[in-house]
N, C-alpha and C positions, 0 to 999 in steps of 0.2 A: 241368244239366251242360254243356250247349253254349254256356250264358253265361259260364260258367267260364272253359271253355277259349278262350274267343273273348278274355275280358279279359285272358287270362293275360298274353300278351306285356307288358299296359298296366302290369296291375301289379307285375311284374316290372321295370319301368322304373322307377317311383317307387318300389319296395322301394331299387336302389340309388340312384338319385336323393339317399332320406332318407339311406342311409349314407352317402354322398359328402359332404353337407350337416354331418353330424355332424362324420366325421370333418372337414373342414374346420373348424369350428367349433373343435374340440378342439384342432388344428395352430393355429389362430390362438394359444388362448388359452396355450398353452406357449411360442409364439414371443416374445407380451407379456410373459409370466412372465419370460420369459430375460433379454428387453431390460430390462424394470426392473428384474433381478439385478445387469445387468452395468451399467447408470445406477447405480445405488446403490452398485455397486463400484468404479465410476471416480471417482463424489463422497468418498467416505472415502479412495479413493488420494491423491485431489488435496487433499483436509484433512490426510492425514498429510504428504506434502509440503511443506506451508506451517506446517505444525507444526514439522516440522523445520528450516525456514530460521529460525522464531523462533528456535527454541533455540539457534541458530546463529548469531542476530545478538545475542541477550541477553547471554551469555557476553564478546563480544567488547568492546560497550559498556562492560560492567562493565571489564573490564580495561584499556579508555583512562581511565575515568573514576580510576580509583583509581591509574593512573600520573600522571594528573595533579596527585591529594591527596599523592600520595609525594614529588613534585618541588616539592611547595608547605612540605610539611612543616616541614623545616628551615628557611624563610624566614620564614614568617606563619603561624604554631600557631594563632592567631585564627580564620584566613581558612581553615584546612585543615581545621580543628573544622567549622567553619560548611559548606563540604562536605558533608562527612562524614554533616553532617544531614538536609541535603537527598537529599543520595545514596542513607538510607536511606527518605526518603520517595518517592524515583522507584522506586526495586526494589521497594518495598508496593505501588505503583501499577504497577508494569508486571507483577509476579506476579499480581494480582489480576487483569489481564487477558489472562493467555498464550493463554485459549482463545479468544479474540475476535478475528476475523478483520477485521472492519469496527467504525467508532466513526463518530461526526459528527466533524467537523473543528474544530468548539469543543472539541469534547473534546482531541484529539489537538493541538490549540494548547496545552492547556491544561498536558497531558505536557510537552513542549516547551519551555514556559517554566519547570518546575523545572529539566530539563536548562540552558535556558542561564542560571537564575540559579547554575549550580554551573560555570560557561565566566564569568559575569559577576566571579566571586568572582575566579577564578584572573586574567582578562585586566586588570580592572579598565578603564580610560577607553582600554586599547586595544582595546575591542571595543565596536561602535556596531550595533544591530540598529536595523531599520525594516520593520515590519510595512503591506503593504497588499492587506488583505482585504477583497474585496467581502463586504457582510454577507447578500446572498444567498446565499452558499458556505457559512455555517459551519452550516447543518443537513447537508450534501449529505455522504456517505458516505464515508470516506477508509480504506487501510489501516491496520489497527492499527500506531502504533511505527513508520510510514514516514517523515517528515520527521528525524526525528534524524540518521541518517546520512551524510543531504546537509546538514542543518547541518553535522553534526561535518566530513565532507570541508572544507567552505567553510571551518571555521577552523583544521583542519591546513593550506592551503595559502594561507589566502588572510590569516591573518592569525598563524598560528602562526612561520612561516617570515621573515616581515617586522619590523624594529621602529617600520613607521609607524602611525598609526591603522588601524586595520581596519573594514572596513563589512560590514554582511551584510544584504542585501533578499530578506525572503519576501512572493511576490506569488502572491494566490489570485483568480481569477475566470472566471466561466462565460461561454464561450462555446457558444452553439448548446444542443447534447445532452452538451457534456464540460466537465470541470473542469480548468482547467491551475493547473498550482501550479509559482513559478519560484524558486528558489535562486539569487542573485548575491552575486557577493563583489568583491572591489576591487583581487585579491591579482595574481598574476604571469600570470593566466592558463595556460594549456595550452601555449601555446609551437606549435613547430611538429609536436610529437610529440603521439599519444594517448593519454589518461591511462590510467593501470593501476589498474583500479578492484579495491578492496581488499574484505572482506568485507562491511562495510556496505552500499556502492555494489551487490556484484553479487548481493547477498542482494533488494537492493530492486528489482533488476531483472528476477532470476528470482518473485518474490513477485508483483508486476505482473501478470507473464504467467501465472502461474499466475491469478490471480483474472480475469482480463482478455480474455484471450488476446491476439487482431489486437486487442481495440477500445482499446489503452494506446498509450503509446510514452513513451520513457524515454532522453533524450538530454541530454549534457556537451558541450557547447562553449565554444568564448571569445563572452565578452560584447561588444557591439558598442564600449562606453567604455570598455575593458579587463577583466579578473578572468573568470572564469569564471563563467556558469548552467547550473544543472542543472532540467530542463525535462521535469516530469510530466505528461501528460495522458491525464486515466482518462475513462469515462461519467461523466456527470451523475447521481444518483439519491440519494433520500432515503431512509428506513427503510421496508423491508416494500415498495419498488419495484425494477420489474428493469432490469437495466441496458441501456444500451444498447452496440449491441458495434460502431456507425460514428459518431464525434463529429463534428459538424459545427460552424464556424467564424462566430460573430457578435460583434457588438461587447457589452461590458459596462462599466458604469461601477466604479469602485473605491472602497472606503472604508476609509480607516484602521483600524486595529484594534489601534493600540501601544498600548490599557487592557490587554490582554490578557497585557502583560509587567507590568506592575505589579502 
């Protein structure tokens, strides 16, 4: 009995010790529970966000594309047919992949060029595209349905508005840990005002940061030989790798990639 009472105090100490231990334990394991509620509830907020910029940039495409086929209409029934068919093979292709937030950038070239062989139909010999992608870049990750936009910008303005030839240079290549990809046109430039970017533009700009956050940037200015560039640069990263969110800046070589319109 006097071992008892001698130890009582001790183990009294370790009785709450062990509670304290649990309940700790317990507090951990609800605090984890919560965080990964509220990660998994931030990731389906920020998918339905970018869900909804698609749907928001699809709609709008379709509706330049087929103001285009209508003003063509009465001119070249040929050329409007021909369209038309193409038209229906990019809406197959861009429905089949609404829920795909990321593609390789072969792919997303590959979008691309039925878009402007249905811009080639309508401009015919006033529209000149020059393709220079390093062929290191076309596994590397890109927004689904990003580049069309700033195409389409580049020949609302840079060659819709003019009746001289029009040029249009997409230039892809990796510097560092990021991918810059550049839109140039030949057109009037910006002027000394800033351009008022329309739903394509600010769809692609908010889409960026949403996937991106700080490690993008997404900039319009005049080109140094005149026309306007639109000037993307996201992380570097290939499939099933994570991104990096500070790109840093090294030289790379370029290589044509104009098979990719034919």
């Amino acid at each position: 009995v006097s071992l008892l009472v001698k130890s009582w105090h001790f183990d009294l100490i370790v009785y709450w010790v062990i509670v304290a231990v649990t309940h700790a334990f317990g507090y951990y394991a609800q605090l984890r529970e919560r965080e990964l509620r509220n990660a998994e509830l931030e990731r389906s907020l920020t998918e339905a966000r970018l869900q909804a910029l698609q749907m928001q940039l699809n709609p709008h495409f379709l509706f330049n594309t087929l103001h285009a086929i209508s003003s063509l209409m009465h001119k070249d029934v040929d050329a409007a047919d021909t369209m038309l068919v193409r038209l229906s093979e990019l809406l197959r292709h861009a429905l089949e992949a609404t829920s795909i937030q990321e593609v390789t950038l072969r792919e997303e070239l590959d979008f691309l060029r039925r878009y402007l062989e249905i811009e080639q139909t309508r401009f015919g010999k006033r529209l000149k595209i020059e393709m220079n992608i390093a062929a290191e870049t076309l596994d590397a990750m890109v927004p689904n349905l990003i580049l069309q936009p700033s195409l389409e910008n580049a020949i609302i303005h840079g060659i819709e508005l003019h009746s001289r030839e029009g040029r249009i240079e997409l230039i892809a290549r990796k510097e560092g840990d990021a991918l810059h990809i550049e839109v140039c046109d030949n057109g009037g430039g910006l002027g000394s005002k800033q351009i008022e970017e329309g739903v394509g533009l600010s769809n692609t700009r908010a889409r960026l940061q949403q996937l991106y956050g700080g490690g993008q940037r997404f900039t319009i200015a005049n080109g140094a030989n005149g026309g306007a560039v639109v000037t993307m640069i996201i992380p570097f990263h290939r499939a099933g790798a994570a991104t990096s969110a500070s790109p840093r800046t090294a030289t790379s070589a370029k290589t044509p990639a104009a098979e990719l319109l034919t």
